[in-house]
mmCIF file as gemmi writes it, N, C-alpha and C atoms, coordinates in Angstrom:
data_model
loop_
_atom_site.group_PDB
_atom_site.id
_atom_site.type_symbol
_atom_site.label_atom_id
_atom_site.label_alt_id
_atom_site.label_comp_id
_atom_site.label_asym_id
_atom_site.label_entity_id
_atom_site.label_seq_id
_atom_site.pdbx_PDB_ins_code
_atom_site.Cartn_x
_atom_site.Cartn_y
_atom_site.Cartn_z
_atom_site.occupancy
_atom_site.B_iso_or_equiv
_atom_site.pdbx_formal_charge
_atom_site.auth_seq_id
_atom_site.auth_asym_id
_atom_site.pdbx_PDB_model_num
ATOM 1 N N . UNK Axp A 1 ? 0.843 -1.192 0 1 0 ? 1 A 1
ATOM 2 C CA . UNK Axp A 1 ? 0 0 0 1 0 ? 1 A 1
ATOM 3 C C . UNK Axp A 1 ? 0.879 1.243 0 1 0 ? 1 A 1
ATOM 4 N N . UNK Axp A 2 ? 0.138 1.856 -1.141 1 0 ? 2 A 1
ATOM 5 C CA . UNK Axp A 2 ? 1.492 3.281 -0.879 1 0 ? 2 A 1
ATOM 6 C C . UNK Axp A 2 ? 0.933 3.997 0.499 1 0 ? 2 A 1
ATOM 7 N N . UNK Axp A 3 ? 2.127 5.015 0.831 1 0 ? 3 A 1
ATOM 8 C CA . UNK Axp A 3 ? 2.177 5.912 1.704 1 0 ? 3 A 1
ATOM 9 C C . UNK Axp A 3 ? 1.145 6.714 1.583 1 0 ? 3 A 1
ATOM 10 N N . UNK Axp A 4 ? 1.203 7.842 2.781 1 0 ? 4 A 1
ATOM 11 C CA . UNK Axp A 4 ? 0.238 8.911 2.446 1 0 ? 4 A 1
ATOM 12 C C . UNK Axp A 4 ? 0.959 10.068 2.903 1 0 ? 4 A 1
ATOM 13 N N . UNK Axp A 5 ? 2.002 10.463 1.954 1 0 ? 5 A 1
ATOM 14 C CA . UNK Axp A 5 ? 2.735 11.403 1.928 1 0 ? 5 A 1
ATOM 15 C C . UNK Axp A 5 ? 1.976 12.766 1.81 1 0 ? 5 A 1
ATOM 16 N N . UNK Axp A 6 ? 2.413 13.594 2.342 1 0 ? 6 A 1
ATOM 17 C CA . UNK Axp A 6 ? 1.322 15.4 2.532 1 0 ? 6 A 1
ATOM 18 C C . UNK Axp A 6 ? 2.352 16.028 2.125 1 0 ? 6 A 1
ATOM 19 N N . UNK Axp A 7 ? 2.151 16.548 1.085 1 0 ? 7 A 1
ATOM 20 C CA . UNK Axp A 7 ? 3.024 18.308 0.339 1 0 ? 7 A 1
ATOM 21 C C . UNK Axp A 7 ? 2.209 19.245 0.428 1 0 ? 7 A 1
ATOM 22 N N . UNK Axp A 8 ? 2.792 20.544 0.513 1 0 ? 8 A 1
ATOM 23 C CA . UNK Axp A 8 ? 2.59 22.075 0.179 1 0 ? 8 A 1
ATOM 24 C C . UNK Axp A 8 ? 1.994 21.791 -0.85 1 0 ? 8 A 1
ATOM 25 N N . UNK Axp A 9 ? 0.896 22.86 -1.387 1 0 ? 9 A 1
ATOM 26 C CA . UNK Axp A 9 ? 0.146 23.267 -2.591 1 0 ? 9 A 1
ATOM 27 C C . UNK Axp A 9 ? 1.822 23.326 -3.425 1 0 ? 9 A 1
ATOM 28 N N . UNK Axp A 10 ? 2.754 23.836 -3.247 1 0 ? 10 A 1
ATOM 29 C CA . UNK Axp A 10 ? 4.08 24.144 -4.274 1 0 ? 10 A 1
ATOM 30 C C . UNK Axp A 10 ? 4.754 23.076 -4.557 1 0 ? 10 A 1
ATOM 31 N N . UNK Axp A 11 ? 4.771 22.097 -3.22 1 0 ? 11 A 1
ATOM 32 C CA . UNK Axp A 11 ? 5.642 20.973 -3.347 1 0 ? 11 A 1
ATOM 33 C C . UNK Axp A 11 ? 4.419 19.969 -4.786 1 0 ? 11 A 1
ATOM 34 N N . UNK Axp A 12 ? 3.411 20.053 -4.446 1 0 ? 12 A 1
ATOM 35 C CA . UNK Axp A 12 ? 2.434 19.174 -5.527 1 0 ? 12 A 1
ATOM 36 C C . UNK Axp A 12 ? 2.561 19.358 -7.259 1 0 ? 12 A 1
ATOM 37 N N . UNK Axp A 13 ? 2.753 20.837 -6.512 1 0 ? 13 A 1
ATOM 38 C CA . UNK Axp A 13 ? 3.262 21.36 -7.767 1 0 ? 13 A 1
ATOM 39 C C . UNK Axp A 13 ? 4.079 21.299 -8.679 1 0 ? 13 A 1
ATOM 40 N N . UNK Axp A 14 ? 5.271 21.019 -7.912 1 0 ? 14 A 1
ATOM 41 C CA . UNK Axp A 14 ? 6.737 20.866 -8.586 1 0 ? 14 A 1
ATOM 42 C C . UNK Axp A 14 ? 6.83 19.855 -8.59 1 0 ? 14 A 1
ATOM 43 N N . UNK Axp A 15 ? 6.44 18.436 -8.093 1 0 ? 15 A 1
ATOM 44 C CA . UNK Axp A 15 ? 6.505 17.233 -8.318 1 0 ? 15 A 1
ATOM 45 C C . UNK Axp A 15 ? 5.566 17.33 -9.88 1 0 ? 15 A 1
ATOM 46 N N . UNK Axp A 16 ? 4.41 17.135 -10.084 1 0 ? 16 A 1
ATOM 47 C CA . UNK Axp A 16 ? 4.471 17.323 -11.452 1 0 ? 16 A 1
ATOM 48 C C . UNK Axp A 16 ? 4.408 17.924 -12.928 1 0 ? 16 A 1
ATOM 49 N N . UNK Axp A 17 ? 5.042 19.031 -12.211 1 0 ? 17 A 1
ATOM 50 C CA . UNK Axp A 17 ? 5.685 19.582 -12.999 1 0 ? 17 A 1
ATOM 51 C C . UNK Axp A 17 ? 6.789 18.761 -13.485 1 0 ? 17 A 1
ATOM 52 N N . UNK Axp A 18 ? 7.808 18.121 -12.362 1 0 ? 18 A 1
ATOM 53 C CA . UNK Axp A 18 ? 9.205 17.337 -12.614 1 0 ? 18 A 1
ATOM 54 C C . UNK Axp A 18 ? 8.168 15.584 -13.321 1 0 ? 18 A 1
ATOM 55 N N . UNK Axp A 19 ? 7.295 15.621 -13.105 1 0 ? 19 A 1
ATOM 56 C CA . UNK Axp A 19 ? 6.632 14.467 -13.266 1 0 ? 19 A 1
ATOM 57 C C . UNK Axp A 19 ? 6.273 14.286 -15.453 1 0 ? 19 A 1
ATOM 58 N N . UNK Axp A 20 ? 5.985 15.748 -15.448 1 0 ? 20 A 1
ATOM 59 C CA . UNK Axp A 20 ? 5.867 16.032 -17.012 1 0 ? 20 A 1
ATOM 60 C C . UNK Axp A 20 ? 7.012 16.084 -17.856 1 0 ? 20 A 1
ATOM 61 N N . UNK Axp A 21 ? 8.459 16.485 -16.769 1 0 ? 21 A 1
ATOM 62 C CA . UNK Axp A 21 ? 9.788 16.905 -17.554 1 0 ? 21 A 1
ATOM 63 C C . UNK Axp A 21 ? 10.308 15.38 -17.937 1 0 ? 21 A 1
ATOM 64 N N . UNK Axp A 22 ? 10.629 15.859 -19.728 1 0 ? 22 A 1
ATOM 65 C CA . UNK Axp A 22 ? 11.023 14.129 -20.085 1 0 ? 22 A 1
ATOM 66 C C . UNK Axp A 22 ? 12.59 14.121 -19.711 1 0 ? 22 A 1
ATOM 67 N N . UNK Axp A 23 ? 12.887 15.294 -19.269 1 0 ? 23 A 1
ATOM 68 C CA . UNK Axp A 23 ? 14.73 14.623 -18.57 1 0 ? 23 A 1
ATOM 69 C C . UNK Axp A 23 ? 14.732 14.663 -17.345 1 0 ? 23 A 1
ATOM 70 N N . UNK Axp A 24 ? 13.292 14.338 -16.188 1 0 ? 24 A 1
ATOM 71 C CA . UNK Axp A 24 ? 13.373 14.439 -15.246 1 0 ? 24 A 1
ATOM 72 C C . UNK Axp A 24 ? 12.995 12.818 -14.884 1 0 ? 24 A 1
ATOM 73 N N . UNK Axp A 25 ? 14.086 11.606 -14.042 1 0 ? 25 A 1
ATOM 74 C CA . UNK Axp A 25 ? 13.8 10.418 -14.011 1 0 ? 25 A 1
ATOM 75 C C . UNK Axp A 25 ? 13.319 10.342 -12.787 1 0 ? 25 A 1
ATOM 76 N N . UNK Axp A 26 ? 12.266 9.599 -12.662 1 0 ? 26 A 1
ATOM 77 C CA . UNK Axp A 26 ? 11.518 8.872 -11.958 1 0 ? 26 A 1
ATOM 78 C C . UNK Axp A 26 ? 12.655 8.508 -10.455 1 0 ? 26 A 1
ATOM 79 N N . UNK Axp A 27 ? 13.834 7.993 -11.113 1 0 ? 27 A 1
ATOM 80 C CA . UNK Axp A 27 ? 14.295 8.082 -9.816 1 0 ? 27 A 1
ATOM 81 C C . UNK Axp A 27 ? 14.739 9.49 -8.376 1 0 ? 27 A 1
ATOM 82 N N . UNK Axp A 28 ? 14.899 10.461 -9.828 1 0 ? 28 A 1
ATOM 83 C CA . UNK Axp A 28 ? 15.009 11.664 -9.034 1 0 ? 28 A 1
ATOM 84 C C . UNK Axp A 28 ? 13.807 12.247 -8.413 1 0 ? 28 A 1
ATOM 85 N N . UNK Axp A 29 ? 12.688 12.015 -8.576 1 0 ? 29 A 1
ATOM 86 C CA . UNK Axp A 29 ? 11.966 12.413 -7.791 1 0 ? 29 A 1
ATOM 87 C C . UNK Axp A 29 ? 11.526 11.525 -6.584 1 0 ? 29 A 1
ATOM 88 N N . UNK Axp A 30 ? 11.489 10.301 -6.677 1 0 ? 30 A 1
ATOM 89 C CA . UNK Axp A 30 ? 12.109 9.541 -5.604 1 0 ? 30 A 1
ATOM 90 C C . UNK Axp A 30 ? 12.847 10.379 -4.71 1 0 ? 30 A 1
ATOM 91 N N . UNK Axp A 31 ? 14.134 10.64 -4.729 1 0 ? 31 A 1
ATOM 92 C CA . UNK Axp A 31 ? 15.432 10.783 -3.993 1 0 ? 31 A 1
ATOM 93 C C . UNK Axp A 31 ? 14.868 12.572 -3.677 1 0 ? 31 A 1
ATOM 94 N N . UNK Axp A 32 ? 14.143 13.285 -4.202 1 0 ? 32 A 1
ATOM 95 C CA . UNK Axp A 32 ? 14.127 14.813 -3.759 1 0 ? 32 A 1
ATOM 96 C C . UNK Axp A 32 ? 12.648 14.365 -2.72 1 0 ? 32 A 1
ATOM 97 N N . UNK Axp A 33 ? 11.711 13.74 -3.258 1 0 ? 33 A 1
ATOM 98 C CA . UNK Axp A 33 ? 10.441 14.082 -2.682 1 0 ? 33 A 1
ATOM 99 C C . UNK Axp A 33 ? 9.841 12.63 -2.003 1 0 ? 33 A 1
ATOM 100 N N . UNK Axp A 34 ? 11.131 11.418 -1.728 1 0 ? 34 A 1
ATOM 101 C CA . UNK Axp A 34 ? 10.42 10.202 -1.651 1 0 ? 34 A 1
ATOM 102 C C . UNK Axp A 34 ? 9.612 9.403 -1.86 1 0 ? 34 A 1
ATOM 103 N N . UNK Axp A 35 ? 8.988 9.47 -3.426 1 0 ? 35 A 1
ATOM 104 C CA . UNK Axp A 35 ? 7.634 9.74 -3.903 1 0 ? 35 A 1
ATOM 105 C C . UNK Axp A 35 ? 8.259 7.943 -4.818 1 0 ? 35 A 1
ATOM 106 N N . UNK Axp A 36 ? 7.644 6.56 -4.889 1 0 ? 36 A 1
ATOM 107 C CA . UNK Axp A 36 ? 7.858 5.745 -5.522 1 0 ? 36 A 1
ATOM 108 C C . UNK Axp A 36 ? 6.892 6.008 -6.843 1 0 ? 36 A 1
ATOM 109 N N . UNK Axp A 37 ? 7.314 5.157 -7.858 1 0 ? 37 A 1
ATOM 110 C CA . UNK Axp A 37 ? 6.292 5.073 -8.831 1 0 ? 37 A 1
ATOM 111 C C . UNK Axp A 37 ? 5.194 5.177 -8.943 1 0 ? 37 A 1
ATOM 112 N N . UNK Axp A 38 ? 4.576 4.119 -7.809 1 0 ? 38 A 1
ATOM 113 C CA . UNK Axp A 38 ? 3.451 3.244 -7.382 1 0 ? 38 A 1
ATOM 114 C C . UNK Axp A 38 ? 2.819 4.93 -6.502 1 0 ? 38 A 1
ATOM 115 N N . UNK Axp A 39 ? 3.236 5.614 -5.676 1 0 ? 39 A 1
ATOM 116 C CA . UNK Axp A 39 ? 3.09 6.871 -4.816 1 0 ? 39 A 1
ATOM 117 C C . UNK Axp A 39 ? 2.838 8.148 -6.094 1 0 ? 39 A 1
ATOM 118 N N . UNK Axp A 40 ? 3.742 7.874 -7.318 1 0 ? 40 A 1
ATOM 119 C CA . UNK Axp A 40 ? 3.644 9.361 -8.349 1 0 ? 40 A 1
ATOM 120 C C . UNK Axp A 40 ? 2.535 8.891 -9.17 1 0 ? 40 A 1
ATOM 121 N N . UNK Axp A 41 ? 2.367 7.868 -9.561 1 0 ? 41 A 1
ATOM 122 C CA . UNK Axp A 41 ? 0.853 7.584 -9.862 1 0 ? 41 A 1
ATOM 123 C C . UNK Axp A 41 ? -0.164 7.855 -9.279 1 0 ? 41 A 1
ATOM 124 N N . UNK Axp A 42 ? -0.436 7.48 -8.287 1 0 ? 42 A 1
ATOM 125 C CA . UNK Axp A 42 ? -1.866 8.012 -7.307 1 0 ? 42 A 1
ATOM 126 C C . UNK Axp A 42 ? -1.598 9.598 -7.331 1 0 ? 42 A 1
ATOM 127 N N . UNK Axp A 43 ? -0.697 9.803 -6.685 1 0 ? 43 A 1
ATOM 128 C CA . UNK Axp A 43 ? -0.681 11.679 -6.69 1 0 ? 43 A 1
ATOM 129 C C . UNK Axp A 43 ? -0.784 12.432 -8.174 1 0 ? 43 A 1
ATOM 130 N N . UNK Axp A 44 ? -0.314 11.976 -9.297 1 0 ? 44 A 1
ATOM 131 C CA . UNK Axp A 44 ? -0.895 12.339 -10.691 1 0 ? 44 A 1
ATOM 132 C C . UNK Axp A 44 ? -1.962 11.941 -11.039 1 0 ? 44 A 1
ATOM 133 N N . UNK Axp A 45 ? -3.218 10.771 -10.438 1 0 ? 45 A 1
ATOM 134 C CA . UNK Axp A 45 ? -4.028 10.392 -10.677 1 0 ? 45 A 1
ATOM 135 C C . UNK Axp A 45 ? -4.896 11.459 -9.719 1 0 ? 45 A 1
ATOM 136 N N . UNK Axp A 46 ? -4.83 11.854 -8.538 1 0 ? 46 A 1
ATOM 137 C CA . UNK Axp A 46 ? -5.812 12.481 -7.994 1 0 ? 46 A 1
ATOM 138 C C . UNK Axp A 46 ? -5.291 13.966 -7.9 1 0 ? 46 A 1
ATOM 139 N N . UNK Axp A 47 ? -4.277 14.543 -8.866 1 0 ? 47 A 1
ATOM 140 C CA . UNK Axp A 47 ? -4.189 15.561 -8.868 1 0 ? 47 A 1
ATOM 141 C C . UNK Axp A 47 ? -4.624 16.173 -10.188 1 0 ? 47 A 1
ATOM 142 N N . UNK Axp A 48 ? -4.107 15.235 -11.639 1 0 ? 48 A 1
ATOM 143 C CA . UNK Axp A 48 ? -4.334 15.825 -12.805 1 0 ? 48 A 1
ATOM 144 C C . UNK Axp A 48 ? -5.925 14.822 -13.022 1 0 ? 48 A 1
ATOM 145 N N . UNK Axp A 49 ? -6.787 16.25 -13.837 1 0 ? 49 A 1
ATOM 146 C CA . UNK Axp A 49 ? -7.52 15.749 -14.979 1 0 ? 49 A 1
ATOM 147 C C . UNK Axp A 49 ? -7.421 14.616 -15.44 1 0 ? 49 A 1
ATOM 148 N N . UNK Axp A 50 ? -8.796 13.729 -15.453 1 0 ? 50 A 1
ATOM 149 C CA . UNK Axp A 50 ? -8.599 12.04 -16.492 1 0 ? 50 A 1
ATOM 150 C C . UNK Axp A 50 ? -7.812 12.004 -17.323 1 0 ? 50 A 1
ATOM 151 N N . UNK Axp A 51 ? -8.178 12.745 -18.187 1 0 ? 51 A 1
ATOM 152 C CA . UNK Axp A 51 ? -7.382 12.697 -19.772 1 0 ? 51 A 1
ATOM 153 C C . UNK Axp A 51 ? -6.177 12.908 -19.663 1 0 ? 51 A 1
ATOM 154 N N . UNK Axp A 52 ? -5.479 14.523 -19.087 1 0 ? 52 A 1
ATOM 155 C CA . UNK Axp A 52 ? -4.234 14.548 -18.669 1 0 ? 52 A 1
ATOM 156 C C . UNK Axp A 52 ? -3.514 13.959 -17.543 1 0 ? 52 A 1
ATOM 157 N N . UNK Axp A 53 ? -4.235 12.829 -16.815 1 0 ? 53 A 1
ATOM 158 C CA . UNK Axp A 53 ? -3.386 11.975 -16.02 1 0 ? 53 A 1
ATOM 159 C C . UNK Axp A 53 ? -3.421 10.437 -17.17 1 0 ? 53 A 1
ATOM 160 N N . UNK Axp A 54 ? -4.22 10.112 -18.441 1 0 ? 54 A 1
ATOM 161 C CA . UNK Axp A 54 ? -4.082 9.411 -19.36 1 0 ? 54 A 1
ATOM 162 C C . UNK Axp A 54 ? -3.088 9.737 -20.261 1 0 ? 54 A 1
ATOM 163 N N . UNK Axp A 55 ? -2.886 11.012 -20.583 1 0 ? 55 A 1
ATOM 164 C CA . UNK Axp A 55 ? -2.018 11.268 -21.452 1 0 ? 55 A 1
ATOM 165 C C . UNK Axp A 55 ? -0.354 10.992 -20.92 1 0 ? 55 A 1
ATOM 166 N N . UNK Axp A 56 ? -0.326 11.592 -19.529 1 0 ? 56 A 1
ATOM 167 C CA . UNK Axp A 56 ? 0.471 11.25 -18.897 1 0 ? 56 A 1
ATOM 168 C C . UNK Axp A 56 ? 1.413 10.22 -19.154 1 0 ? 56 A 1
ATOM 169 N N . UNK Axp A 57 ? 0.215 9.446 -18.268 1 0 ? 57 A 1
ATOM 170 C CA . UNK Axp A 57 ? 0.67 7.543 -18.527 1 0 ? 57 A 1
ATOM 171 C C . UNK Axp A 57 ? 1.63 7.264 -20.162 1 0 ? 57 A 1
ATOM 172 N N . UNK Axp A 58 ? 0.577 7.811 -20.853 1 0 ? 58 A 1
ATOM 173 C CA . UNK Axp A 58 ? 0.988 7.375 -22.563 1 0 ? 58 A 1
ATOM 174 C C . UNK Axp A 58 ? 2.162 7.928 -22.581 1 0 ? 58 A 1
ATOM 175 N N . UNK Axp A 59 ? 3.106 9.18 -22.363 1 0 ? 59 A 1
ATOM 176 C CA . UNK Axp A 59 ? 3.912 9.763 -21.901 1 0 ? 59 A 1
ATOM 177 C C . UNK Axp A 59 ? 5.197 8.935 -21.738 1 0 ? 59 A 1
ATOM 178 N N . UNK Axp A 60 ? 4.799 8.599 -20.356 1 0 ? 60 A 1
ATOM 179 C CA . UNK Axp A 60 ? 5.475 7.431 -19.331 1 0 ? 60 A 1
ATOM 180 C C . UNK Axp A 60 ? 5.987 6.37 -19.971 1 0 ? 60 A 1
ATOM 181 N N . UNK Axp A 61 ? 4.869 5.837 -20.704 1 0 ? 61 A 1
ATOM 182 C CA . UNK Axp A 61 ? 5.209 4.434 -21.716 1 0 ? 61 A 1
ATOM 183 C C . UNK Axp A 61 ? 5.95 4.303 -22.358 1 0 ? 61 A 1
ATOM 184 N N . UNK Axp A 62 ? 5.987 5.945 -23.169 1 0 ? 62 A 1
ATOM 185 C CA . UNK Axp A 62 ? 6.518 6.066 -23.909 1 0 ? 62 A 1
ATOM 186 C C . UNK Axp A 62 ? 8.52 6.373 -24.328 1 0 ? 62 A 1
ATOM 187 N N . UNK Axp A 63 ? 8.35 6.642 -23.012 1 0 ? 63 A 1
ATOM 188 C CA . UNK Axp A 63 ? 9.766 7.565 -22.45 1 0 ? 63 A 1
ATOM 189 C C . UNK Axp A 63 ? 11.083 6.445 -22.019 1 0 ? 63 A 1
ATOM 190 N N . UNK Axp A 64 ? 12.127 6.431 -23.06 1 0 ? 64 A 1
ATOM 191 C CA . UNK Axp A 64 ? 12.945 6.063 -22.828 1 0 ? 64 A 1
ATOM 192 C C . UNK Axp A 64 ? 14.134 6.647 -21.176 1 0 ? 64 A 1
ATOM 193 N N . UNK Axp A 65 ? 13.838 7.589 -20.944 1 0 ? 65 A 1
ATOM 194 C CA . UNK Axp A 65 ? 14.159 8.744 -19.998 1 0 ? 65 A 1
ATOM 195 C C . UNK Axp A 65 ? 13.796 8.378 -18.616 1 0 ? 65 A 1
ATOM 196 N N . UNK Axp A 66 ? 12.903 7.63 -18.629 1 0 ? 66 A 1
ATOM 197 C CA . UNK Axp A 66 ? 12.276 7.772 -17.263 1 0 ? 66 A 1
ATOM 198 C C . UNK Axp A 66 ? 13.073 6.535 -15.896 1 0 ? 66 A 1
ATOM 199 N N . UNK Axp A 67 ? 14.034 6.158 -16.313 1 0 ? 67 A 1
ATOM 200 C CA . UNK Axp A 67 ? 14.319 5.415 -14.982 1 0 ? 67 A 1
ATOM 201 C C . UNK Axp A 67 ? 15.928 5.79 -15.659 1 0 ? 67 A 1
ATOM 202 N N . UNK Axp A 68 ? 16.916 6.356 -14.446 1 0 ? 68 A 1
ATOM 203 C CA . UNK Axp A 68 ? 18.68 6.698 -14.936 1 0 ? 68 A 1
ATOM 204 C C . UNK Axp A 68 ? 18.803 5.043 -15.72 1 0 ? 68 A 1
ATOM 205 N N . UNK Axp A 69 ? 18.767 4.333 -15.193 1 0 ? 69 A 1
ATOM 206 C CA . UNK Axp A 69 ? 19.21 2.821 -15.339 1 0 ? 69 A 1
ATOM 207 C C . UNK Axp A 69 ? 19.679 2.532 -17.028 1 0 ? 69 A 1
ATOM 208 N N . UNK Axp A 70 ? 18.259 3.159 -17.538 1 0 ? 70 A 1
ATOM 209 C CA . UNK Axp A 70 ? 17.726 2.617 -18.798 1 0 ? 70 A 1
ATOM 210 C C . UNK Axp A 70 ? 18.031 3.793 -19.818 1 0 ? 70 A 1
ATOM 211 N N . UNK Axp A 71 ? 18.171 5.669 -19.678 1 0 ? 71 A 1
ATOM 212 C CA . UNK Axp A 71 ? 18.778 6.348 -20.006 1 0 ? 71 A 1
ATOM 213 C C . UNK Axp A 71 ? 20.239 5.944 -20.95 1 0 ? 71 A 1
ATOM 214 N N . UNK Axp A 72 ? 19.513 6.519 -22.332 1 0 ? 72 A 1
ATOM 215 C CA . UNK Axp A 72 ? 21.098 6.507 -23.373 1 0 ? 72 A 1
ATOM 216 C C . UNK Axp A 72 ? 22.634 7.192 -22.249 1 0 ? 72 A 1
ATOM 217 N N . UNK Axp A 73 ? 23.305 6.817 -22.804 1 0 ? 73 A 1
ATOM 218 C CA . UNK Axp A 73 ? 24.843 6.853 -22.365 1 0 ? 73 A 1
ATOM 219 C C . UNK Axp A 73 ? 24.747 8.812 -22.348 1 0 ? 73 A 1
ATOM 220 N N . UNK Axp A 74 ? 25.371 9.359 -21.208 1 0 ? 74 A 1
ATOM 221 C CA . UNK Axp A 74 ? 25.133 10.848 -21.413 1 0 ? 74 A 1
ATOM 222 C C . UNK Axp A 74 ? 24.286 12.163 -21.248 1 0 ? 74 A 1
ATOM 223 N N . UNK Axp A 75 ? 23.004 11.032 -20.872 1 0 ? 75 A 1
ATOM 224 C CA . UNK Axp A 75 ? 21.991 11.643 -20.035 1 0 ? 75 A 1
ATOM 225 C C . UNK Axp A 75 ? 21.757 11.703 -18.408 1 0 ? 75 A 1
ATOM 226 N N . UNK Axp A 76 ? 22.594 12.346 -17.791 1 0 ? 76 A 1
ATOM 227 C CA . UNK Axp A 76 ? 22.733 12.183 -16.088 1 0 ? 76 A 1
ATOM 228 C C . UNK Axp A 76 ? 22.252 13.373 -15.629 1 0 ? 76 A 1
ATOM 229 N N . UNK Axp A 77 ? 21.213 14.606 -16.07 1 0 ? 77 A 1
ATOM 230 C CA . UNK Axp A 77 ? 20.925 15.212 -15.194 1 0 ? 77 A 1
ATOM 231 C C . UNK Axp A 77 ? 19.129 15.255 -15.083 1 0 ? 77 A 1
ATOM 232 N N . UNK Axp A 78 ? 18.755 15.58 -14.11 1 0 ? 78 A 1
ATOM 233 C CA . UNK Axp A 78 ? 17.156 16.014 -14.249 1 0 ? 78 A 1
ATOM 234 C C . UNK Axp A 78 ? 16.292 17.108 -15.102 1 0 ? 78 A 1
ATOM 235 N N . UNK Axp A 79 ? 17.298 18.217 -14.988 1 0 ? 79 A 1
ATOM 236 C CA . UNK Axp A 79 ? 16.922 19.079 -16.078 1 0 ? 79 A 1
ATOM 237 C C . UNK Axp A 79 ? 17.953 19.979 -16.622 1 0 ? 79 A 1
ATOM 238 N N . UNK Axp A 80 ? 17.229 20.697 -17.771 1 0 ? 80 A 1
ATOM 239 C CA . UNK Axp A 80 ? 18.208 21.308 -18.633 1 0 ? 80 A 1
ATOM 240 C C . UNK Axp A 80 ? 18.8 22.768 -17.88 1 0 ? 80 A 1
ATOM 241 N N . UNK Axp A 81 ? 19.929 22.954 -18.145 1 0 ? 81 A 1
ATOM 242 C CA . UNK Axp A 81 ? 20.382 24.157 -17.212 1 0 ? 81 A 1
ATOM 243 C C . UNK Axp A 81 ? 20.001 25.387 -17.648 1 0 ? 81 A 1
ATOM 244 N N . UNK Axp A 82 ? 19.055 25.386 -19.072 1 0 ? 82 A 1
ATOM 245 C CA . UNK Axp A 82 ? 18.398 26.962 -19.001 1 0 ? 82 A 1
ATOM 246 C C . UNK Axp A 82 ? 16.609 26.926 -18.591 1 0 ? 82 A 1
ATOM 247 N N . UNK Axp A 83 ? 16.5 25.745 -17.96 1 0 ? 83 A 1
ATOM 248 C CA . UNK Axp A 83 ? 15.046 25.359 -17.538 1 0 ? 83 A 1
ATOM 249 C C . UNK Axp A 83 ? 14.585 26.876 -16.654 1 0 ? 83 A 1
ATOM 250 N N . UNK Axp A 84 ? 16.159 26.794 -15.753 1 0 ? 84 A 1
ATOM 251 C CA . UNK Axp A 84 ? 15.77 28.046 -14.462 1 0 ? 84 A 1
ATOM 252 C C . UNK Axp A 84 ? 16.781 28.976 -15.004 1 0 ? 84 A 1
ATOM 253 N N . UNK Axp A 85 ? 16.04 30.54 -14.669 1 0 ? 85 A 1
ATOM 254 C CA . UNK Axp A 85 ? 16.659 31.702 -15.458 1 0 ? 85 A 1
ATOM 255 C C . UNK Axp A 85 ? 16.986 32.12 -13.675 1 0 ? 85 A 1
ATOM 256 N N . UNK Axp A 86 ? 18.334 32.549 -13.507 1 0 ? 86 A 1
ATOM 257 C CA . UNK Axp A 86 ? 19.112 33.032 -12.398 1 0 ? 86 A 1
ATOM 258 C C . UNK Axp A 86 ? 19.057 34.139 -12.484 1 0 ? 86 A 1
ATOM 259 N N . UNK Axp A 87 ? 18.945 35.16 -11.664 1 0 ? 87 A 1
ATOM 260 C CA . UNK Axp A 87 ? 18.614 36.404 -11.193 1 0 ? 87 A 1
ATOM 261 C C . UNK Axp A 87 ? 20.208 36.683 -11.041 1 0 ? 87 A 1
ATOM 262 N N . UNK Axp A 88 ? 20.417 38.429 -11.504 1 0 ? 88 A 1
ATOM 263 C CA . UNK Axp A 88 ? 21.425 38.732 -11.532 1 0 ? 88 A 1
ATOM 264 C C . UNK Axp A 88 ? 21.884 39.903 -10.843 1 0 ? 88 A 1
């Protein structure tokens, strides 16, 4: 039985948000938010829309990206470094 992990309205947020990013792996959100597969499913299921928690999935299926393990040779980060614009 999964957990019943409680986030901030922001933390829900940024999980899928990182949940939509295709260079963001499944394991890293694990390791930032302790969140298993089996745990980011239910929380994308009762957070997004049917369709966009379906599309999701199709997404998921689809995504070579989604576990480091299985990632082409060269892909080791979660996201791209102009994702976040730094204040100067």
């Amino acid at each position: 039985m999964a957990s019943k992990k409680k986030f901030s309205e922001s933390d829900t947020s940024r999980i899928i948000e990182m949940a939509w990013e295709d260079r963001t792996s499944l394991d890293a959100i694990l390791r930032v938010y302790g969140l298993n597969e089996s745990e980011l499913k239910l929380l994308m299921k009762k957070e997004l829309k049917s369709r966009s928690y379906t599309l999701w999935r199709e997404r998921m299926k689809n995504s070579n990206l989604r576990h480091e393990s299985i990632r082409p040779e060269g892909i080791t980060r979660a996201f791209c470094p102009q994702q976040y614009k730094h204040k100067k």
